[in-house]
N, C-alpha and C positions, 0 to 999 in steps of 0.2 A: 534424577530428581522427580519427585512425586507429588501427587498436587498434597496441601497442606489440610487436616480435619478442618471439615465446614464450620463457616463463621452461622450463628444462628440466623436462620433464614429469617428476615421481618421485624428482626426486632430495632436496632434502631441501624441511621444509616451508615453505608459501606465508607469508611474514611479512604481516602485515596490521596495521593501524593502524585503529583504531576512534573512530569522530568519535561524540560524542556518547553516556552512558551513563546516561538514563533508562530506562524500566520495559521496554520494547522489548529495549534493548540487556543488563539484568542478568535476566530472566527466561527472554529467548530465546537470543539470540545466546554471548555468552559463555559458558554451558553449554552449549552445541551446540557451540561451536568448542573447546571445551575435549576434549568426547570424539571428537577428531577430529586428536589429536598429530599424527601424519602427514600430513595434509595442511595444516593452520594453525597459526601458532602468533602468539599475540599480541604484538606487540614496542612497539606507541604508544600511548597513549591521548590521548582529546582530549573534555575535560570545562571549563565553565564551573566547576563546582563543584568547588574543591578535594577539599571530603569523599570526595563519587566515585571525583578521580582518584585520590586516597590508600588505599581500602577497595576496589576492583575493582585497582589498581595492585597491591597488595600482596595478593590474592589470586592474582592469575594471574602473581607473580613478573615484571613490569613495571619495571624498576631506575628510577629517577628522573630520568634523563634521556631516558625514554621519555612522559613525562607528560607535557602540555600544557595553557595555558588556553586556546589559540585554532591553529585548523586551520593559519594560515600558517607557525607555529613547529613545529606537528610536519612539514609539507613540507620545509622548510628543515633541520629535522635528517636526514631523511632515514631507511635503515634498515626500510623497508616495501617492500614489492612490490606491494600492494593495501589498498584502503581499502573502509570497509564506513562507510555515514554513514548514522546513526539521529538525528541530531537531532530538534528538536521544528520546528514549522515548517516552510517551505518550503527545499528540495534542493537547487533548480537549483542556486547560487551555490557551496554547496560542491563537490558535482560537477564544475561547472566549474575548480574550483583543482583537482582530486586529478585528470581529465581534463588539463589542462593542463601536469601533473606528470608526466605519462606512468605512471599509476598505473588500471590495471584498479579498476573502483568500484562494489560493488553500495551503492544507494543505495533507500532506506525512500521509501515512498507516502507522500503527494504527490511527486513530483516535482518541480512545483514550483504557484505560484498562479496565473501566469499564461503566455501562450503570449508574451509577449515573452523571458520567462526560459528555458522548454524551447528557444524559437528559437535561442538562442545554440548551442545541442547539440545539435540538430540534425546527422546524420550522425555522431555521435558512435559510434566502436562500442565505446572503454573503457566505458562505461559501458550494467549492469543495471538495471533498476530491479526492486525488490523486490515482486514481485508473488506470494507463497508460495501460493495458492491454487493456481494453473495448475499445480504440483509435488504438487497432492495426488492422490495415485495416483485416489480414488474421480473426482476432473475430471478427470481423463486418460480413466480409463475412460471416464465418463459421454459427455467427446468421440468415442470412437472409436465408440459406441453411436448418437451422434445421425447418424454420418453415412451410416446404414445403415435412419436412417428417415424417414417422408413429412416433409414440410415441419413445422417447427413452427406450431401455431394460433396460441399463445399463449404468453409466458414469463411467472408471477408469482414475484414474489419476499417476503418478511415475516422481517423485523430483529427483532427482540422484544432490547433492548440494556437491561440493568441494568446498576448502578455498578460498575464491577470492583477496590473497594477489597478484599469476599475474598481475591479470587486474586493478588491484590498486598502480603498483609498481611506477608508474610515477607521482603519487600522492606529490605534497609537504611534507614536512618531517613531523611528527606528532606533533602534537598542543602538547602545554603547558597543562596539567593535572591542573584540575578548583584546585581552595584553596580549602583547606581541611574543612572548614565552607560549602561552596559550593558543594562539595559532599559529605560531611555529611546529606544537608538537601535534596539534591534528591535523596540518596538511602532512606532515612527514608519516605520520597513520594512514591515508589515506595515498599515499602514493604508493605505502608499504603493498595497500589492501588492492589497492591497481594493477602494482607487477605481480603479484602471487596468483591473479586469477588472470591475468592476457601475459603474463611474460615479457616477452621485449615490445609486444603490439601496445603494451600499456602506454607509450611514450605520443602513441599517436590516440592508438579508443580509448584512453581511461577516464575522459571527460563521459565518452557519448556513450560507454559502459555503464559507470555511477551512475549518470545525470538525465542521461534520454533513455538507455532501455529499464535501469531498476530503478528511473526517479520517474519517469511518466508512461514507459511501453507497458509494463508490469502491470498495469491496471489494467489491461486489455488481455494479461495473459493469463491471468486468475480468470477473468469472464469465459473465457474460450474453453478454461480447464472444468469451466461448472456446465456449462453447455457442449463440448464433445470432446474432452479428454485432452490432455497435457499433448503438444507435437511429439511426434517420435523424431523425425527430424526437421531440420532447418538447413531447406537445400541451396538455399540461394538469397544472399541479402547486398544491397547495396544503399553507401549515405552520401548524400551531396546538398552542397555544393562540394562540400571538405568534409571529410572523414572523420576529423580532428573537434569541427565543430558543425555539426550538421542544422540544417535547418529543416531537410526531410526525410526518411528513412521506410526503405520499402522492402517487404521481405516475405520468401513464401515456403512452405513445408508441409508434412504430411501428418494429421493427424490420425491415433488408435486404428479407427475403423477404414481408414484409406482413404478419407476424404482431404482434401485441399487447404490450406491454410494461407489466404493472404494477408498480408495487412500494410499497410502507408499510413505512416506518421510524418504532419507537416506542420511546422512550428513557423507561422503567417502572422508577421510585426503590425496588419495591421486587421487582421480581418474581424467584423465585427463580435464573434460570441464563440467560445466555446464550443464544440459538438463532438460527439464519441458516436460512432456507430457500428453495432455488431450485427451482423447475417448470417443466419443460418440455413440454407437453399438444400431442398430434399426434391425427391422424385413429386411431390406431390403441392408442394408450395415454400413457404418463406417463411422465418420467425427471424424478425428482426425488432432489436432495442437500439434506442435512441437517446445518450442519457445527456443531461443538461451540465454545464461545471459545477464538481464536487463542491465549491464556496460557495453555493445557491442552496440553503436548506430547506427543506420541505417543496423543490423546486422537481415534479414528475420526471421521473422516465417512463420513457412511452413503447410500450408493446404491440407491437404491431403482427396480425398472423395473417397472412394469405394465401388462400386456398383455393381450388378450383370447386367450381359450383355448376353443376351442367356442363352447358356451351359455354358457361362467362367465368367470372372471378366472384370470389368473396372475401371481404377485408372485416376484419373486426379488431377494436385498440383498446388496449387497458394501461389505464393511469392510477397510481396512486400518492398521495402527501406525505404516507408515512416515511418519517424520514429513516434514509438507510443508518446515518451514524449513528440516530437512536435507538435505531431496534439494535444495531451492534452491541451499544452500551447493555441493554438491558441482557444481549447474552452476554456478556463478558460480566455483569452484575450474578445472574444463575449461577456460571462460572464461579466465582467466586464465593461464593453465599454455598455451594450445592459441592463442592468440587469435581471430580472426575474429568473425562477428556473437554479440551474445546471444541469448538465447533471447526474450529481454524486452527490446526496445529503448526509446529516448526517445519514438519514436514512438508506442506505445502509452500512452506515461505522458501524451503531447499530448495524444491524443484523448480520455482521461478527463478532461483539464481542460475542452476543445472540450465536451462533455457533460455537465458539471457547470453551464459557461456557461448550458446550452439551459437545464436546468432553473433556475438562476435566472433568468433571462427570461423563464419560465413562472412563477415564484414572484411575480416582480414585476408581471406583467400581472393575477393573480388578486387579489393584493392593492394593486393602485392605485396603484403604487411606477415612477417612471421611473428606465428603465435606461438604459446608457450604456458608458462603455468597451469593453473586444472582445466582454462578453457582448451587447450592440447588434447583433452582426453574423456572432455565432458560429453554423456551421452549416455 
């Protein structure tokens, strides 16, 4: 699949179709694309839950034949130029129909759970995958910075992840629970999508698979991949308390150039804020970002460089507003409007599953667990 001839660049705005309208899509998305008349304008929505599509329909002036319970009925109506798919769960499969549609598609991490599902899209160039970090001006910089220094030693990284019911609390009141037909048939999807990538270990990691490494580690391994290259491997991982459902997970390997790769993720019921921290430690000093929670928009990350200055130190920080989901939009906008490749292909969304795999393979060798499906052979 090939991207689709350019929509006229500027002339009026990009209609888009919004699949899916959980916390993702009414904290972020929707008020980004709202202050952004001129280049998007909302025309579809696609929600399981009535309530949603009724209360996000009816604020962004949505008429009622723009609404949808399920993504084949807003295709079929037609009326969109591009899809933006925030569901919960794995991508590929919608991606695949808005792709197939001849519809430009940024599409939310995961991508999908397994690499039989990304294979299908493979060469795919409609489709972005939503990786808003690589758009935060401080990674930008922080990249143009590392390639102007020695090799890196080491990368570590620390998740410090508390509950984000706070910064969610001004959220509309919670959707209507899909009929029980309907979740019946995507947990049984989703158990499918468990055993095919961990095999028999799915019974015990297919929570902390999905949910901790390709619903929150992942944003950490995209960063690592922009600043010193994808792990080659993942020697050693372990999660506790329980495997099954972790509260923190630490894990280390070796990236491209030979350097080290730490990272500890810990999900703390009560601790006060958010915090993500990347390091990048060289022969000659430090590039570290600091980024604040993704639900905080126009909320800095902070660049931090340190370098040796004489006998002493020198520190210098850059911050900026610009916010990353917005610069995302406006390339997934070019995108669309210009076609040719993303900036963000499929392929990069493989190789975070490719290395999610490793470390459940590492997860299951520490804790006694045989593996099985593609994580068996991923590498």
């Amino acid at each position: 699949m090939s991207a689709s001839p350019a929509l006229a660049t500027g002339a009026t705005p990009l209609r888009v179709g919004i699949v899916g309208l959980g916390a993702v899509a009414r904290v972020v998305y929707l008020p980004l694309l709202a202050r952004r008349p001129e280049a998007f304008r909302v025309t579809a929505l696609c929600d399981l839950s009535r309530t949603l599509l009724d209360d996000c329909g009816d604020r962004l002036a949505v008429p009622a034949r723009g609404r949808h319970a399920d993504l084949t009925a807003l295709l079929e109506a037609g009326g969109v130029d591009a899809a933006i798919v925030l569901t919960s769960g794995s991508h590929a499969e919608a991606a695949r129909l808005c792709a197939a549609a001849g519809l430009p598609t940024l599409v939310e991490k995961p991508l999908g759970y397994t690499l039989a599902e990304v294979d299908a899209l493979r060469g795919c160039d409609l489709v972005q995958v939503g990786y808003m970090k690589l758009f935060d001006p401080a990674v930008r910089r922080a990249v143009q910075l590392l390639a102007d220094r020695p090799q890196p030693r080491a990368v570590d990284v620390t998740v410090l992840h508390p509950p984000m019911d706070d910064q969610l609390a001004h959220l509309p009141a919670p959707t209507t629970a899909p009929r029980a037909s309907v979740a019946s048939r995507l947990d049984a999807a989703l158990a499918a999508q468990r055993e095919r990538a961990l095999g028999p270990a799915a019974q015990a990691l297919g929570t902390t698979y999905t949910d901790v490494l390709l619903g929150s580690i992942v944003h950490d391994l995209y960063v690592v991949r922009a600043l010193a290259g994808d792990p080659k491997t993942i020697d050693w991982a372990v999660a506790w308390p329980d495997p099954a459902a972790p509260t923190s997970i630490e894990l280390s390997g070796t990236l491209p150039t030979g350097a080290r790769l730490s990272l500890r993720w810990h999900y703390l019921e009560r601790y006060p804020a958010y915090r993500e921290e990347v390091r990048v430690h060289d022969e000659e000093g430090s590039v570290e970002l600091t980024f604040p929670s993704p639900y905080l928009l126009h909320a800095p990350t902070e660049l931090r460089v340190t370098d040796r200055d004489g006998g002493g130190e020198r520190s210098s920080t850059f911050r900026s507003t610009r916010e990353a989901f917005e610069e995302q939009l406006s390339a997934f906008h070019r995108h669309a409007t210009e076609g040719g490749s993303p900036i963000v292909t499929v392929d990069h969304g493989r190789r975070d599953i490719v290395t999610c795999q490793l470390i459940a393979r590492a997860l299951a060798r520490q804790h006694g667990l045989e593996i099985g499906g593609e994580a068996e052979h991923a590498g």
